[in-house]
N, C-alpha and C positions, 0 to 999 in steps of 0.2 A: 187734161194731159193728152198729148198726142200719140204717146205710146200704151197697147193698154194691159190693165194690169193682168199677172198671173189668175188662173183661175183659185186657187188656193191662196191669194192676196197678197205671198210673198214675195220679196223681189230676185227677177230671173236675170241671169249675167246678159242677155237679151236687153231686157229693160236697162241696164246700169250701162250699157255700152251705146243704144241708143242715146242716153241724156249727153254723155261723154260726145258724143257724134254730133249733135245739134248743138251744143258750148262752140264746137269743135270750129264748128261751120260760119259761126256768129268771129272768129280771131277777126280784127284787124286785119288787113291786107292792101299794103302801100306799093305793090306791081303793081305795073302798065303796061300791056300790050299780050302778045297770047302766054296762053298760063296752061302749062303742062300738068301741073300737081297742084292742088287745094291746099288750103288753110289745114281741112282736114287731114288729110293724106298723112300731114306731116306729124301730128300732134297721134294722130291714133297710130301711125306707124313708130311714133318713138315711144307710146305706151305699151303695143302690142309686143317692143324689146321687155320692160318693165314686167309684165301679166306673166311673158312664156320664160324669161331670165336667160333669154336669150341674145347676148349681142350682135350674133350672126344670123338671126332670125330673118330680117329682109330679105338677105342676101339668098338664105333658103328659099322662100318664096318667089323671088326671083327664076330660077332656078326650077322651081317646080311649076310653076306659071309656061316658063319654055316649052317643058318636059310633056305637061297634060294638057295646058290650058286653062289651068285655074293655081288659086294658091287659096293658102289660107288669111293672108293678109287680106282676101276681100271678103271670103264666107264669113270667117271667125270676126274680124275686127272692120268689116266695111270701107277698107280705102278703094280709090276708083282706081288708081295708079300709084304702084310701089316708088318713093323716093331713094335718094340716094342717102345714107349716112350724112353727106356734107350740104345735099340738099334742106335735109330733115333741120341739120341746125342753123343755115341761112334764113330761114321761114321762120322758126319760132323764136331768135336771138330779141328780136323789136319787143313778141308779144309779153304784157306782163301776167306775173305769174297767177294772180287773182282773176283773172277771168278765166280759171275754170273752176273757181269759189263755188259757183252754182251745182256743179254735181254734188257735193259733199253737202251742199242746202237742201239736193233732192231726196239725197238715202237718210239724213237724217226726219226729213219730212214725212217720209213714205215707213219709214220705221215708228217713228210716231203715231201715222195715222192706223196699222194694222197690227198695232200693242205690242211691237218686237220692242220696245224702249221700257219698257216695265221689268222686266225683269233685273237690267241697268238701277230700276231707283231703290236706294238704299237709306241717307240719313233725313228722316222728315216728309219722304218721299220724293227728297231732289236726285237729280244726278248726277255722280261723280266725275266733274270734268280736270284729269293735273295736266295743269301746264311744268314746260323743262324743256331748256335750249339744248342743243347737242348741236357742235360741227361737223360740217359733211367736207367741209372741201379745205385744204391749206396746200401753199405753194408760195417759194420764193420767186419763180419766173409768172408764172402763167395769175393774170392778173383780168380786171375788167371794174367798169365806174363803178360799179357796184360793192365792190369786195372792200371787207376790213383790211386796214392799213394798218400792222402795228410793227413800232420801230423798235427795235432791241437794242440793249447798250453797246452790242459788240458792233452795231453799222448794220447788222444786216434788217433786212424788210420782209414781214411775211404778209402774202395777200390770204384773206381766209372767206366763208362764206359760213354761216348760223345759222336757226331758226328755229321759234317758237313749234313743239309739235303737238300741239294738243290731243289729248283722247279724251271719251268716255270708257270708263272700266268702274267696275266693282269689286269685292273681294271674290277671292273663291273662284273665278271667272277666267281662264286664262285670255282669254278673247275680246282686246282692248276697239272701240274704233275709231280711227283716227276722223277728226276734223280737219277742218281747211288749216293750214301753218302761216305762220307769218313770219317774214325773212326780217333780219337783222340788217339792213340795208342804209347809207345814208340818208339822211330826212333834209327836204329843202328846207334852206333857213335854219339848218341845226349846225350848227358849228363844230360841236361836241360828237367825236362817232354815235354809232348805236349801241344799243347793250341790249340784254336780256329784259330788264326790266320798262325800259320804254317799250319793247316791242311789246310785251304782256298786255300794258297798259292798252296800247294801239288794239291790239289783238280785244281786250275787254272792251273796248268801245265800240269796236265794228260790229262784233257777234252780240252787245250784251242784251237788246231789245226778243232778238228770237231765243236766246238765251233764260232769259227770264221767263217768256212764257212758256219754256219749260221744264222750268226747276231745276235751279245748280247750284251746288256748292262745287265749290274752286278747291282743288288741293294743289299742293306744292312744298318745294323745299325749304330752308330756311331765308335763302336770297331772295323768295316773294314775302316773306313776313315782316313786315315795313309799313307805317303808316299811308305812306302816297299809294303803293300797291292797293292795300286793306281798303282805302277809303274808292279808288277805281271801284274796286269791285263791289261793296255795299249800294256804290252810286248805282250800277247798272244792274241792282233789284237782284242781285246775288249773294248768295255764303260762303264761306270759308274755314278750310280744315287747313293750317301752315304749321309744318314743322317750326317749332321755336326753341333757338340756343341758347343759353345760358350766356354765353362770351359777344351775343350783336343785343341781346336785350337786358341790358344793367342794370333799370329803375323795373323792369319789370319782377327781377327775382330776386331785387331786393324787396320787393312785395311780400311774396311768395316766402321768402327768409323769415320777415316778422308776422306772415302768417304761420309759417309752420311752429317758430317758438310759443304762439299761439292757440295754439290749435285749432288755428281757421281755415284748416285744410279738410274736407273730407277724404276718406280710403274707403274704397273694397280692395278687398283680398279673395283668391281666386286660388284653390289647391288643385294641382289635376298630376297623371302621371303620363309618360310620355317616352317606350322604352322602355330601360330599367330605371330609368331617371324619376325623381318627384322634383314637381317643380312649383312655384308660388307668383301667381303674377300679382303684384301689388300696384294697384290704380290709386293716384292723386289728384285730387281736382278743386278748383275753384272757378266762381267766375265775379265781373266786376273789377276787375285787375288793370292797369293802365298801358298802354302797349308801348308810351314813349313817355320824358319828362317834359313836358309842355300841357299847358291850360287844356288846349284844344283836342287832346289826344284819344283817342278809341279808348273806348273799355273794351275789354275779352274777356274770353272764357278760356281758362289755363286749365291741361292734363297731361299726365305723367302716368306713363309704363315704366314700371323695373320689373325684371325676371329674371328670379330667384334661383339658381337647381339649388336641388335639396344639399349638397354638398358646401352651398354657400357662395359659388361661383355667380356674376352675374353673368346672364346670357344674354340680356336686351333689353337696354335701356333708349327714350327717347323720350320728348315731348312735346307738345303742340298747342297752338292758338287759336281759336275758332270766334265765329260770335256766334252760336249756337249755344244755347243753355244745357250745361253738363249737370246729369244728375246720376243717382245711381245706380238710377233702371239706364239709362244709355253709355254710361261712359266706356266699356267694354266696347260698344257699336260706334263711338265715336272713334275711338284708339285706332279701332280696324279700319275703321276709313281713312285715317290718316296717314295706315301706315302702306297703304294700297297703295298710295302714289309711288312707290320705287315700280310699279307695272309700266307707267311709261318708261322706264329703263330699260326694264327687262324684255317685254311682249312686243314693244314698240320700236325704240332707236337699237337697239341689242339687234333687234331681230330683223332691222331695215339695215343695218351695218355687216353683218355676219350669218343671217341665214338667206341668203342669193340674191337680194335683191339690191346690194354692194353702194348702199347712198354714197358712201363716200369714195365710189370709184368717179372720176372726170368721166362724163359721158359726151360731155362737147360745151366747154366755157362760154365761148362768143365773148361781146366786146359789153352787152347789155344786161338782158334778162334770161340765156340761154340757161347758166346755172341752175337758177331758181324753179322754171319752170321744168327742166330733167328733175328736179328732186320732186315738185309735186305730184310730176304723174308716177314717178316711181312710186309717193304716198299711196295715190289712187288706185296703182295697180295691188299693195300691200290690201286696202281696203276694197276691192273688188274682191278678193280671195278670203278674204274675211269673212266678206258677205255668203260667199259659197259654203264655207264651213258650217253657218247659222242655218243655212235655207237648203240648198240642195242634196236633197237623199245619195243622190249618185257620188257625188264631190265628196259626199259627208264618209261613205262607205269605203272608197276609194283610199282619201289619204288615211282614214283609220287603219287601212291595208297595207299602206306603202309608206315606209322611210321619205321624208321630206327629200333628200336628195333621189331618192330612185323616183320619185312623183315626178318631177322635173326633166331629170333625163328622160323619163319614156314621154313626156309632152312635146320635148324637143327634137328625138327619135321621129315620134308619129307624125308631127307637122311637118317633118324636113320630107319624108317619102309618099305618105298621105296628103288626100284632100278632104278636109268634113265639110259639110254642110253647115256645122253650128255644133258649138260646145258641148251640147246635148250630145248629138252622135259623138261625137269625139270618147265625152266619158264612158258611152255605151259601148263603144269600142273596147275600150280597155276594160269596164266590167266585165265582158262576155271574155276576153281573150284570159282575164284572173281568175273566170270562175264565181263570179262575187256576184251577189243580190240583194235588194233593197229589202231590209223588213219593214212590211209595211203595217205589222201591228205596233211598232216605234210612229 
């Protein structure tokens, strides 16, 4: 590696912005003749919008560049010359969006090698990866080859943009991390648009080799529990925790039916109290069950939560398919894993939509790939801060101190009037100015 590691082995927003920097540097680049702003310039100046959730961020640097002679656009985020907004998205509209795939292959790499990924495995000792599409982009004008086409009965057209966003998450864990995404995009040779479930599929192929050798089961909702999905993923030496419905799986629970008149179901039953409330979770389970009516069809392993209040009300019911062998020392730890998958909802697109980092604001369409790639590093920069939260004492101490929106304004404050030298001063800055100290017996 050519950047080297933390003395303490973990990774420093240093290291993460360095790999970002050298992706950065490798884009494509179809000018000829002289060249005022880098490949670079443009990718880490539209990240360093993303990281600080600043749209006006350049244009500070700018600005303070005049004023002192430096900005933060070169200490903090390394560009050699600040672009323009319109610059920024003339440069990156060509590049596609997977080639900056490779940072998201480093933190996973580097978290692996220094056992920050262990605490992530949960059923079997794999890791919990749920995939789930969310749109970031719709509009009736503003359009680009890229974008879904769907026509409505009343004449009108909307142009939209998708995409697969995967995590690693566990229960318990509020702190999901994102992998590389895969867009919803037309496919040469497919006639048919995209959907959720082809992109999955694609998304399972690409990752499934590094995937495998490091232990994953797959979660998701009911729209992955489908035989073509199921068998993707078994293919690429993976497991699966799918929510499964009563009303898309017919032959299956009529299974299930003349097992339970049967009694070829097992239960535990689980009292606990919660409140003033008592409550009963009653667990169901089998396995060997058919996932679809044909010859060919998967077996699985079928489980069912109901939850009881003592009152008689149910509070929470669901169930799931897995091929994991359910029994009755795990089915409790299967449940929980399967029900974990709504955390990409919440920790991840919830939190990319509505807590500052605005996915589904237009940050600059272009005519190509500009979309896709503004959303990635927007991911990148959600998962850059992530990283912080896991690793760095200062960061760690900091936002535990401060409201998510006052962390942000005073980032935005200090860099528009200040110059740091590097993240590090920056947080020391504001430690010393709050009063705040690192315990270092944590």
């Amino acid at each position: 590696m050519s950047y080297p590691f933390s003395k303490t082995g973990k990774l420093t927003f240093e290291e993460l912005l360095h790999q970002l920097h050298v992706v950065s540097k490798q884009l494509p680049d179809l000018r000829t003749g002289d060249i005022i702003y880098k490949m670079s310039d443009a990718a880490l100046g539209a990240f360093s919008i993303f990281f600080t959730q600043s749209p006006s961020f350049l244009d500070f640097q700018r600005m303070l560049e005049k004023a002192k002679g430096c900005s933060n656009a070169q200490t903090l985020f390394n560009l050699v010359n600040i672009p323009s907004d319109n610059h920024i998205r003339n440069l990156l509209d060509p590049v596609e969006a997977f080639q900056f795939n490779p940072v998201y292959r480093y933190i996973i790499e580097r978290f692996e090698q220094t056992g920050q990924l262990e605490p992530y495995r949960y059923i079997n000792g794999d890791l919990l990866v749920a995939l789930d599409g969310t749109q970031y982009f719709s509009s009736s004008k503003i359009c680009c080859k890229n974008c879904k086409v769907t026509e409505h009965k009343n004449g009108k057209i909307t142009y939209s943009h998708a995409a697969i966003t995967p995590v690693i998450l566990v229960p318990d864990n509020p702190r999901v991390l994102p992998l590389e995404p895969e867009f919803m995009t037309p496919q040469d040779g497919d006639e048919k648009q995209d959907c959720e479930n082809k992109a999955a599929k694609r998304w399972l192929i690409q990752q499934g080799s590094r995937l495998k050798a490091l232990g994953v089961t797959i979660l998701g909702d009911d729209l992955y529990c489908n035989h073509p999905v199921c068998e993707s993923i078994l293919n690429e030496g993976l497991n699966f925790i799918l929510t499964c419905k009563p009303d898309s799986h017919k032959i299956l629970y009529e299974w299930i039916a003349y097992l339970e008149k049967t009694n070829g179901l097992q239960e535990v039953e689980i009292q606990y109290r919660k409140g003033k409330h008592a409550y009963t979770d009653k667990y169901r389970f089998t396995c060997d069950v058919p996932l679809r009516d044909t010859k060919d069809s998967l077996k699985v392993s079928w489980c069912e939560l109901t939850t009881v209040r003592g009152d008689g009300k149910v509070t929470y019911h669901n169930s799931f398919a897995t091929n994991h062998a359910i029994t009755k020392e795990n089915v409790v730890k299967m449940v929980k894993a399967g029900r974990a998958r709504w955390k990409i909802e919440n920790e991840n697109n919830n939190t990319l939509k509505t807590k500052g980092y605005h996915l589904t604001h237009n940050f600059g369409h272009g005519k190509e790939h500009l979309s896709t790639v503004m959303a990635t590093l927007n991911l990148l920069a959600f998962l850059f801060h992530t990283i912080l939260e896991l690793m760095d004492p200062k960061y760690q101490v900091i936002r535990d101190y401060l409201p998510r929106k006052t962390f942000f304004d005073d980032i935005r404050a200090l860099t528009r009037y200040m110059c740091f030298k590097s993240l590090d001063e920056l947080l020391s800055f504001m430690m010393k100015g709050l009063e705040l100290e690192v315990n270092d017996s944590g």
